[in-house]
Backbone as XML, in Angstrom:
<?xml version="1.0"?>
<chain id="A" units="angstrom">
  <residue number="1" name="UNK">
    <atom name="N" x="18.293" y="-2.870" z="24.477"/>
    <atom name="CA" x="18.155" y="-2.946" z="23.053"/>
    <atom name="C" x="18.759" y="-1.708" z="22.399"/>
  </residue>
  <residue number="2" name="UNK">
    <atom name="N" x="18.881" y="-0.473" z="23.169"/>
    <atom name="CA" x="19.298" y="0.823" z="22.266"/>
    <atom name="C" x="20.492" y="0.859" z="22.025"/>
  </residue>
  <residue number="3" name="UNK">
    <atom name="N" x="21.339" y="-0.341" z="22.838"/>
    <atom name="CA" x="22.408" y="-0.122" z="23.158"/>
    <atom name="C" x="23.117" y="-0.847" z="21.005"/>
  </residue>
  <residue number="4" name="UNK">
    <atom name="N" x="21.863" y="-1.702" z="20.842"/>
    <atom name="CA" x="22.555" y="-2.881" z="19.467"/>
    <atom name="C" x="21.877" y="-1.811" z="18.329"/>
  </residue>
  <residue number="5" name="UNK">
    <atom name="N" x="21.134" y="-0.680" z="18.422"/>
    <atom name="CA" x="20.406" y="-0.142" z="17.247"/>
    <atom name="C" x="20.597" y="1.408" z="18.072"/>
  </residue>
  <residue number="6" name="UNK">
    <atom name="N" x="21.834" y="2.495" z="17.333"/>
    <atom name="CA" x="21.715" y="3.433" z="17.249"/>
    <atom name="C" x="21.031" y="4.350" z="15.992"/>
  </residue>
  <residue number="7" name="UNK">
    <atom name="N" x="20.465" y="5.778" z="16.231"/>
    <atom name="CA" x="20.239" y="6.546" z="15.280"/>
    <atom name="C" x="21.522" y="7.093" z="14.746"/>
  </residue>
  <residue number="8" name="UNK">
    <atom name="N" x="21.298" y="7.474" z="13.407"/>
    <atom name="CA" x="22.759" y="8.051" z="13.121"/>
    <atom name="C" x="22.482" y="9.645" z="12.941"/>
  </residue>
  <residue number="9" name="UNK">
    <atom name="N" x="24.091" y="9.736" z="13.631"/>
    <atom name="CA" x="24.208" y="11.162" z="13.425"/>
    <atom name="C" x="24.408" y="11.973" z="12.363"/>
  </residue>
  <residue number="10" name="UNK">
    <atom name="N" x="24.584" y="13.676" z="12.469"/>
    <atom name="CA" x="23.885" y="14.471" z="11.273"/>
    <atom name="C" x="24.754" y="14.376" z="9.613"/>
  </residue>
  <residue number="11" name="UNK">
    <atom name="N" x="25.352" y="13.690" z="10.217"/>
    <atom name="CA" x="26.481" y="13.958" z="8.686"/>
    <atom name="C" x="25.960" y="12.173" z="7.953"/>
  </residue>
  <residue number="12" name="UNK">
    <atom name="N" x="25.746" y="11.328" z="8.519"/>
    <atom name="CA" x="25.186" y="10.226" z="7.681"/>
    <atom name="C" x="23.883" y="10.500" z="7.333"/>
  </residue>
  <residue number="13" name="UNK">
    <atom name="N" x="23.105" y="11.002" z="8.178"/>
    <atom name="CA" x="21.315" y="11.857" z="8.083"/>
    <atom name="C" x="21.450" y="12.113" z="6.428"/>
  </residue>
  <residue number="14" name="UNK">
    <atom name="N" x="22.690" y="12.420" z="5.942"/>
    <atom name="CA" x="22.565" y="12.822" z="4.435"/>
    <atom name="C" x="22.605" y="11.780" z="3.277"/>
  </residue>
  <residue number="15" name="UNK">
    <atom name="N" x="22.628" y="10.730" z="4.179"/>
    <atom name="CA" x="23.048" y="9.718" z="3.337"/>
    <atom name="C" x="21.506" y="8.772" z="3.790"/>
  </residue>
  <residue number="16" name="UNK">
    <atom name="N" x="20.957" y="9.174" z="4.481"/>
    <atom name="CA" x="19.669" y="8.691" z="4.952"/>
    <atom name="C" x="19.188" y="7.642" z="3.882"/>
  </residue>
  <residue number="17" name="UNK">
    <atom name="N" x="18.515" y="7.996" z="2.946"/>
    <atom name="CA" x="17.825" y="7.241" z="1.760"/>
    <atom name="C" x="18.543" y="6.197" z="1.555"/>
  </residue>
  <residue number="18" name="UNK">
    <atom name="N" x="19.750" y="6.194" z="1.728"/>
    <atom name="CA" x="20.876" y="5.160" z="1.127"/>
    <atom name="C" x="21.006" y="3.771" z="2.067"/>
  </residue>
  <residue number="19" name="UNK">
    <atom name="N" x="21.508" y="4.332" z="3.248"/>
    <atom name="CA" x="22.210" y="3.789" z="4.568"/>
    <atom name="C" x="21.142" y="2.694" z="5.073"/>
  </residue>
  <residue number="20" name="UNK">
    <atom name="N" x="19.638" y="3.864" z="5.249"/>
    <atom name="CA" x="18.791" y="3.776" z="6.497"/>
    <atom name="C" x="19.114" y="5.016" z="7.430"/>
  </residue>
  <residue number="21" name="UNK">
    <atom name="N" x="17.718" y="4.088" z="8.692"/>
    <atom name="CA" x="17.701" y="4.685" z="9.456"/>
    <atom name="C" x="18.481" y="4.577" z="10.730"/>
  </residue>
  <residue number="22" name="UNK">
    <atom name="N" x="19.359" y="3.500" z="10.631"/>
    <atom name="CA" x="19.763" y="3.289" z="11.834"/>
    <atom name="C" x="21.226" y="2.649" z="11.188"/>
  </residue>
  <residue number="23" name="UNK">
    <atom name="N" x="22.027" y="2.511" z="12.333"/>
    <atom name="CA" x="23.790" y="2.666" z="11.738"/>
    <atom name="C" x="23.865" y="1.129" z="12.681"/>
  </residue>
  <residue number="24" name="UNK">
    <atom name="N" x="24.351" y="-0.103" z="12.551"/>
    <atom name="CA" x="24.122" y="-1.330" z="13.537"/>
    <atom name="C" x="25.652" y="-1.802" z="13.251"/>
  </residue>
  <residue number="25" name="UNK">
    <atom name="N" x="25.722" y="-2.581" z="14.148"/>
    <atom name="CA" x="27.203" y="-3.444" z="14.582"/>
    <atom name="C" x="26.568" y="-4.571" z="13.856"/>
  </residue>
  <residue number="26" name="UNK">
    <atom name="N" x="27.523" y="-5.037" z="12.842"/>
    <atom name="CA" x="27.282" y="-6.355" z="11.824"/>
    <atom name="C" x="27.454" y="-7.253" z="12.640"/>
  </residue>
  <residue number="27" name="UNK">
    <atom name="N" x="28.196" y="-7.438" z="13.894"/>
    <atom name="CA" x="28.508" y="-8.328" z="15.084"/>
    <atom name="C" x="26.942" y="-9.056" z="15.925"/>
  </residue>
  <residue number="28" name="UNK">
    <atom name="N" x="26.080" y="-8.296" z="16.206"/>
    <atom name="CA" x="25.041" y="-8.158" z="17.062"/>
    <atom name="C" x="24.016" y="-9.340" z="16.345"/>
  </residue>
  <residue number="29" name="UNK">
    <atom name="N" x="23.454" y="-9.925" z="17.292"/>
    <atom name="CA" x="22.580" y="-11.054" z="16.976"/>
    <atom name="C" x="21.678" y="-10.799" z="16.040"/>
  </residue>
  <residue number="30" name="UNK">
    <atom name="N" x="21.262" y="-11.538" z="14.874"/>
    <atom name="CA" x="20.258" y="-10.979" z="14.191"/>
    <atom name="C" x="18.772" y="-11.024" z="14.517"/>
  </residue>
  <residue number="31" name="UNK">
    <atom name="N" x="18.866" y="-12.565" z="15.840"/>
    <atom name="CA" x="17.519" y="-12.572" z="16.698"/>
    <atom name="C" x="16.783" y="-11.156" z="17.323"/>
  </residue>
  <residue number="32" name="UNK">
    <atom name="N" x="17.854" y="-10.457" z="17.904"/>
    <atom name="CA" x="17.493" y="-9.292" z="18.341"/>
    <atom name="C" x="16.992" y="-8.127" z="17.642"/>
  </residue>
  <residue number="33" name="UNK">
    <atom name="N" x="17.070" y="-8.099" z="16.481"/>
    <atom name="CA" x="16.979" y="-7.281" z="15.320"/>
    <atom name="C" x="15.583" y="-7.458" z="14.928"/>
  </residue>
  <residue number="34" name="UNK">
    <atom name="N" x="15.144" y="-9.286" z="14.767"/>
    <atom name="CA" x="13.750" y="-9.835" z="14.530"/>
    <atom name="C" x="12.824" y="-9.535" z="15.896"/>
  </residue>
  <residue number="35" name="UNK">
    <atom name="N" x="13.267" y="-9.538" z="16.927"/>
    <atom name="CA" x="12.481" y="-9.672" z="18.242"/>
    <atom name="C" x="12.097" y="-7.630" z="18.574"/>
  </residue>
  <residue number="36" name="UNK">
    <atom name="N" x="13.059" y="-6.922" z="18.065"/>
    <atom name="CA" x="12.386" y="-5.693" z="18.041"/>
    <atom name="C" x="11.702" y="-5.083" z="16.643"/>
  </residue>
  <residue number="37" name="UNK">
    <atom name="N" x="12.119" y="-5.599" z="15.709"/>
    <atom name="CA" x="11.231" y="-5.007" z="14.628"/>
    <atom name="C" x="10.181" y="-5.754" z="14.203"/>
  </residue>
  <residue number="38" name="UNK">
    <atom name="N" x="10.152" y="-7.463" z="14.166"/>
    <atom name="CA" x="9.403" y="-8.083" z="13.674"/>
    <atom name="C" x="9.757" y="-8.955" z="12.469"/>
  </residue>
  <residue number="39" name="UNK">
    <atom name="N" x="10.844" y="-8.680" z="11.888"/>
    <atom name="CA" x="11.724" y="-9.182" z="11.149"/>
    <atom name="C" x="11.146" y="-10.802" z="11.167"/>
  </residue>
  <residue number="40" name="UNK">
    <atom name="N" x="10.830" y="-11.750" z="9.891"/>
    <atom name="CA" x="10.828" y="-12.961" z="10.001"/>
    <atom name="C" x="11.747" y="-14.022" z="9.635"/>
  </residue>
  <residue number="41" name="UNK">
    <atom name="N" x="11.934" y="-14.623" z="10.117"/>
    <atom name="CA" x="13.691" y="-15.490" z="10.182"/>
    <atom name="C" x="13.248" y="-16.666" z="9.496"/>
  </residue>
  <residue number="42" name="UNK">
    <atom name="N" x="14.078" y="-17.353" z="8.579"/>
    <atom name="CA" x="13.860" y="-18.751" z="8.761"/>
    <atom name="C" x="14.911" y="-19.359" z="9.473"/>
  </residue>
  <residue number="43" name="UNK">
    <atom name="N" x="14.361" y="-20.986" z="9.853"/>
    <atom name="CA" x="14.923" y="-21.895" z="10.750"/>
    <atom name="C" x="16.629" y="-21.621" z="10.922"/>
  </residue>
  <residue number="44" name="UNK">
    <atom name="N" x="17.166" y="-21.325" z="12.074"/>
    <atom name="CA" x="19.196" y="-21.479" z="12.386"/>
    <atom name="C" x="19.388" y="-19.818" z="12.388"/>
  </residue>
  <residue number="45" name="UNK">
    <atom name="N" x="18.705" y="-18.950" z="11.816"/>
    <atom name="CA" x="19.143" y="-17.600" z="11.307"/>
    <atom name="C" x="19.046" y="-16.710" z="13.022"/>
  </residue>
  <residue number="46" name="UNK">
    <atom name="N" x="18.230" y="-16.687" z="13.952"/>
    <atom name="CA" x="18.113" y="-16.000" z="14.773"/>
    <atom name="C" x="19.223" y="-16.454" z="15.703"/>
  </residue>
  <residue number="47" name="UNK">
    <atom name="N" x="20.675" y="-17.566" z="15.408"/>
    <atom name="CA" x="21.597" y="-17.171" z="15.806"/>
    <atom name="C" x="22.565" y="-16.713" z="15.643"/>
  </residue>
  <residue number="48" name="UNK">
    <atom name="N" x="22.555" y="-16.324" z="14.124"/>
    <atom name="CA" x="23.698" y="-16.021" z="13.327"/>
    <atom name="C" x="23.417" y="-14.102" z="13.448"/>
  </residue>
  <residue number="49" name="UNK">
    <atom name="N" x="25.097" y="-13.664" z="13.502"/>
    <atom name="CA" x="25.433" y="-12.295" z="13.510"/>
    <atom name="C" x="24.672" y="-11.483" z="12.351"/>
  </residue>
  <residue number="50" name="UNK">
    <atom name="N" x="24.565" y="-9.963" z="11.961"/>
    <atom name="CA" x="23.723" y="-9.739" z="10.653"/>
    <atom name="C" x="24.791" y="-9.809" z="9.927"/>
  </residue>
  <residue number="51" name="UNK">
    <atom name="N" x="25.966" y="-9.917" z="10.222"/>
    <atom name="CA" x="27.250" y="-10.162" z="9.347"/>
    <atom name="C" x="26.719" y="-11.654" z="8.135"/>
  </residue>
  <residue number="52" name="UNK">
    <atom name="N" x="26.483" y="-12.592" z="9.078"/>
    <atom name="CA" x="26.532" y="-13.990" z="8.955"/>
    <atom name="C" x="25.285" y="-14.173" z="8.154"/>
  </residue>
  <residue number="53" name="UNK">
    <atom name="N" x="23.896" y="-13.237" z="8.489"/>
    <atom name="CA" x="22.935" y="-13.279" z="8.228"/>
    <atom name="C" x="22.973" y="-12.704" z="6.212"/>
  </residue>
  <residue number="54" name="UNK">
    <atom name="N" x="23.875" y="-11.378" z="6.520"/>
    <atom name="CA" x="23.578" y="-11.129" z="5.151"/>
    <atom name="C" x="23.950" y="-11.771" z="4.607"/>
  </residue>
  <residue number="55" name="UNK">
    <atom name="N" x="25.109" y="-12.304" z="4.642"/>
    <atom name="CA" x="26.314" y="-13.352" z="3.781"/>
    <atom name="C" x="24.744" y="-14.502" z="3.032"/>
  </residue>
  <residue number="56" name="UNK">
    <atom name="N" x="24.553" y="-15.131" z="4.484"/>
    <atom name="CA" x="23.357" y="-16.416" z="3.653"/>
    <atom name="C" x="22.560" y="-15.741" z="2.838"/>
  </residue>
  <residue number="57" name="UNK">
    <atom name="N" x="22.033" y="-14.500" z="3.274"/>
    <atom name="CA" x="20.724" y="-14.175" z="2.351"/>
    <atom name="C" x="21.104" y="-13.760" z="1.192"/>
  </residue>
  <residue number="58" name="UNK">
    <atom name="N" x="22.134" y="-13.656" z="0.286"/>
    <atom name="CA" x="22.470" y="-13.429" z="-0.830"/>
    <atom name="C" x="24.046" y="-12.444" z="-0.875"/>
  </residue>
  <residue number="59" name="UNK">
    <atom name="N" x="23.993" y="-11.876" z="0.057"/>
    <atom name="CA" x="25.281" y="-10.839" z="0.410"/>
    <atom name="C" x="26.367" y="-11.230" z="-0.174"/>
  </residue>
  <residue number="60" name="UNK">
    <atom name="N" x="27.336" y="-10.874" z="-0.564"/>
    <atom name="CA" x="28.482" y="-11.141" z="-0.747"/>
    <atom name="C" x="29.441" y="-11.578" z="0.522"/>
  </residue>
  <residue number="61" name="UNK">
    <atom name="N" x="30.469" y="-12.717" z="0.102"/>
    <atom name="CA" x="31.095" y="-13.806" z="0.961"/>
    <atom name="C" x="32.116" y="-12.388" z="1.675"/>
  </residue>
  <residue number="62" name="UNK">
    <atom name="N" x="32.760" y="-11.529" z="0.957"/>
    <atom name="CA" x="33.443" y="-10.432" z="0.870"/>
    <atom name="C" x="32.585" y="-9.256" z="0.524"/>
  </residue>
  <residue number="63" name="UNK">
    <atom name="N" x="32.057" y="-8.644" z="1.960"/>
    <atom name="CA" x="31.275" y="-7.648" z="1.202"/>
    <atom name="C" x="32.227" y="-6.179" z="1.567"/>
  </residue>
  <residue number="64" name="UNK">
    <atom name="N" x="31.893" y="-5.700" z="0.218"/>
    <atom name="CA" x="32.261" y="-4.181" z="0.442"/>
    <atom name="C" x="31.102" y="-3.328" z="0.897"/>
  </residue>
  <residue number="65" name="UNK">
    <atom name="N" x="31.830" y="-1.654" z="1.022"/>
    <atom name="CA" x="30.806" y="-0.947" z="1.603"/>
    <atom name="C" x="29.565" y="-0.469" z="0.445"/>
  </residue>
  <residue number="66" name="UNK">
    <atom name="N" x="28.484" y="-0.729" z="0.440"/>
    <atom name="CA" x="27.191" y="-0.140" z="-0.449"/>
    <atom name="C" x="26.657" y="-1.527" z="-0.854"/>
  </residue>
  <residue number="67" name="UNK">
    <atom name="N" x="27.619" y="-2.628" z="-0.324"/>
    <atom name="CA" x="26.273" y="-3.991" z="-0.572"/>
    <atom name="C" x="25.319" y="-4.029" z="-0.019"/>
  </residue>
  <residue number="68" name="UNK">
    <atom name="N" x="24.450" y="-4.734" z="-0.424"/>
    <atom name="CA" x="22.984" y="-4.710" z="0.497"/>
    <atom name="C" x="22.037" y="-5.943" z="0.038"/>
  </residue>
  <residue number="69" name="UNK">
    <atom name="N" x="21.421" y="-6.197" z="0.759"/>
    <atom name="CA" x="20.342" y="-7.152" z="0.853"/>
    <atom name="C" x="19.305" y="-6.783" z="1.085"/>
  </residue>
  <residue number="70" name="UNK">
    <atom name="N" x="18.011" y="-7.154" z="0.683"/>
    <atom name="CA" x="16.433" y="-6.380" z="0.976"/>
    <atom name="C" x="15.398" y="-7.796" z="1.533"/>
  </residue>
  <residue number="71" name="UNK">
    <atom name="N" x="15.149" y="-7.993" z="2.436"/>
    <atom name="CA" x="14.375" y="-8.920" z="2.628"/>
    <atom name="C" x="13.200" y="-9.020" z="3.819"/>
  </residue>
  <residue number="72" name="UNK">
    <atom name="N" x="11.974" y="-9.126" z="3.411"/>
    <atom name="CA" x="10.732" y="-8.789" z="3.396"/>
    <atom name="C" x="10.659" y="-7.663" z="4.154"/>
  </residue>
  <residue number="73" name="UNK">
    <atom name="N" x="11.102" y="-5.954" z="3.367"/>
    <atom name="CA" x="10.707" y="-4.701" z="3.499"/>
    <atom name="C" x="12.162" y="-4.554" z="4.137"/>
  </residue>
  <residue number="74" name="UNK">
    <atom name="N" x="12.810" y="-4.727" z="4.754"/>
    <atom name="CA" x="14.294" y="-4.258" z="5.513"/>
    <atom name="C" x="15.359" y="-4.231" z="4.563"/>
  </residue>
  <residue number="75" name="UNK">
    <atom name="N" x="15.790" y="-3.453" z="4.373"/>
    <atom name="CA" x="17.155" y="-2.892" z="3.518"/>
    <atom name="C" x="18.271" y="-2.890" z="4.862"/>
  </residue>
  <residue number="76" name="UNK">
    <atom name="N" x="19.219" y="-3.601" z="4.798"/>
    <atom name="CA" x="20.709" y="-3.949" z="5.296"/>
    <atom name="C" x="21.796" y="-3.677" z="4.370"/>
  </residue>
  <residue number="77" name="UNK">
    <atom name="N" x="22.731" y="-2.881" z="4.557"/>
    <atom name="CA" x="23.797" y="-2.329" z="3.420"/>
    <atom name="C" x="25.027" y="-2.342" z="4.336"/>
  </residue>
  <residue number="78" name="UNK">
    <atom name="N" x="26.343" y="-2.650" z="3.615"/>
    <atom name="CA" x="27.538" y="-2.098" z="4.878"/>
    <atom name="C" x="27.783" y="-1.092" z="4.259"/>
  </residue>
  <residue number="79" name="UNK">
    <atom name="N" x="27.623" y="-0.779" z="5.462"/>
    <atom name="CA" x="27.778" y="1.193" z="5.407"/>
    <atom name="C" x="29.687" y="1.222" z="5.606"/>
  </residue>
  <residue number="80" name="UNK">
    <atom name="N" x="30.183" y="0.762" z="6.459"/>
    <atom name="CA" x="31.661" y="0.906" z="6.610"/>
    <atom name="C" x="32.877" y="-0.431" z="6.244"/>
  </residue>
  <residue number="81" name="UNK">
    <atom name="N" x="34.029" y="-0.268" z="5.831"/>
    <atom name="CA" x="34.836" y="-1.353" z="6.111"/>
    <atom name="C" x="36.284" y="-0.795" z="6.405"/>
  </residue>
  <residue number="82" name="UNK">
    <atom name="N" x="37.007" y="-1.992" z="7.133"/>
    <atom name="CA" x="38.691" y="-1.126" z="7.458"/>
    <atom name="C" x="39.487" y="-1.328" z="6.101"/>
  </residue>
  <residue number="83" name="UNK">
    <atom name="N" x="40.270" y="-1.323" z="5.891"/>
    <atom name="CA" x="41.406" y="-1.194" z="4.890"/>
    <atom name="C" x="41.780" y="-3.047" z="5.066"/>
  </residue>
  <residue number="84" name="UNK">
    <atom name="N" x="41.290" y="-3.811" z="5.281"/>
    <atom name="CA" x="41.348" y="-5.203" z="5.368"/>
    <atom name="C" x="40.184" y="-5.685" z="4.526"/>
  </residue>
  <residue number="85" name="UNK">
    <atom name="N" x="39.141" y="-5.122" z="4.689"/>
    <atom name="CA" x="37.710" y="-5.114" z="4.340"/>
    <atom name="C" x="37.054" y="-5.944" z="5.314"/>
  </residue>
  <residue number="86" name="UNK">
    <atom name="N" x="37.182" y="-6.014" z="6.566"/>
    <atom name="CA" x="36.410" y="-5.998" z="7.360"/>
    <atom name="C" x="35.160" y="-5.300" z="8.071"/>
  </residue>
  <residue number="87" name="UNK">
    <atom name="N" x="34.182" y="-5.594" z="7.512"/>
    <atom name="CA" x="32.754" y="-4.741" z="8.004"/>
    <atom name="C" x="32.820" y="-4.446" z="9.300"/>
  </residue>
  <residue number="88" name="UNK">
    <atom name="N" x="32.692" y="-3.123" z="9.501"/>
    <atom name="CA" x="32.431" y="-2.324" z="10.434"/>
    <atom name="C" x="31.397" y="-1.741" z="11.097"/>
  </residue>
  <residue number="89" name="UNK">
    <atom name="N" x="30.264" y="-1.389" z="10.155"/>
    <atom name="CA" x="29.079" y="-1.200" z="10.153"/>
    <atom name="C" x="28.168" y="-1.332" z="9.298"/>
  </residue>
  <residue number="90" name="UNK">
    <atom name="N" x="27.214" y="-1.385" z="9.643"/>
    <atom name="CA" x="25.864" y="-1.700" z="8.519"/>
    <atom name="C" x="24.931" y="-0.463" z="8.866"/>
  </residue>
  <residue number="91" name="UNK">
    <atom name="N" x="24.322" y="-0.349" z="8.053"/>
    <atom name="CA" x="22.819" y="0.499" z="7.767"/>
    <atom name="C" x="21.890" y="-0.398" z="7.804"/>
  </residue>
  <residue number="92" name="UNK">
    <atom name="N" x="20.423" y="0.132" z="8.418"/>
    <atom name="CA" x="19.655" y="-0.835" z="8.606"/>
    <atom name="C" x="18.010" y="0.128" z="8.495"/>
  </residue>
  <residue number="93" name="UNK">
    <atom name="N" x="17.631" y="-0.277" z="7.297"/>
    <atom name="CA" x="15.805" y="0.955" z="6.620"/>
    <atom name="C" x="15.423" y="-0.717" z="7.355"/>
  </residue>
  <residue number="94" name="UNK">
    <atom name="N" x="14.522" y="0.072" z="7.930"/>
    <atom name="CA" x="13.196" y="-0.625" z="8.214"/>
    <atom name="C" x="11.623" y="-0.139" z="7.594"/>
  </residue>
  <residue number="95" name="UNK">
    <atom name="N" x="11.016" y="-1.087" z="7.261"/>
    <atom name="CA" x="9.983" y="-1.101" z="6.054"/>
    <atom name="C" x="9.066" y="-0.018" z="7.086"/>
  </residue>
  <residue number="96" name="UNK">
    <atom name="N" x="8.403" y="0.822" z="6.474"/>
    <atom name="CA" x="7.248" y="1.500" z="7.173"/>
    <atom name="C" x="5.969" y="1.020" z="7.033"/>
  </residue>
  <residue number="97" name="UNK">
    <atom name="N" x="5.206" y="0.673" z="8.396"/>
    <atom name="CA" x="4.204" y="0.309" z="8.648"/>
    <atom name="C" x="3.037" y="1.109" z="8.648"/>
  </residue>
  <residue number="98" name="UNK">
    <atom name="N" x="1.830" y="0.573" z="7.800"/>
    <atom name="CA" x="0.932" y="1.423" z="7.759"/>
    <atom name="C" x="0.083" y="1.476" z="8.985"/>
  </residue>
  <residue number="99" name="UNK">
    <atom name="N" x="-0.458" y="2.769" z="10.527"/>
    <atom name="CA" x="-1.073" y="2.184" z="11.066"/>
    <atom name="C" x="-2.858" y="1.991" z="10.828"/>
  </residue>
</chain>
């Protein structure tokens, strides 16, 4: 799993509030994303990429970098794109749990 959810390093750390906490491949299953955080899916979504995922949940068809989606407590933003505008990376806040 550490391998689909890195921490980001010190120069995005500044961008923390913005990004999140974690820097993710828009490629990577979004099942996996729900199966370690808790994330709740509706029906078809736990096979679609978070690429694919944000797009349905309201995202833009063409997203640039600082779009984002918020859905129940998780903030998803693309953090990167190439000069094509192909997403590169996403940011990914996960809601804090009270224990």
């Amino acid at each position: 799993m550490a391998k689909y959810f890195s921490e980001t390093g010190q120069n995005v750390r500044e961008n923390f509030d913005f990004f999140g906490e974690f820097a993710v491949d828009p490629y990577v299953n979004t099942g996996d994303l729900a199966a370690a955080y808790g994330l709740k899916l509706e029906d078809g979504e736990a096979g679609m990429s978070l690429l694919e995922w944000f797009q349905s949940r309201g995202g833009s068809a063409q997203p640039v970098e600082g779009d984002r989606i918020v859905v129940d407590g998780f903030s998803l933003t693309v953090k990167e794109t190439d000069q094509n505008g192909v997403v590169k990376s996403m940011g990914l806040k996960v809601p804090r749990r009270e224990s």
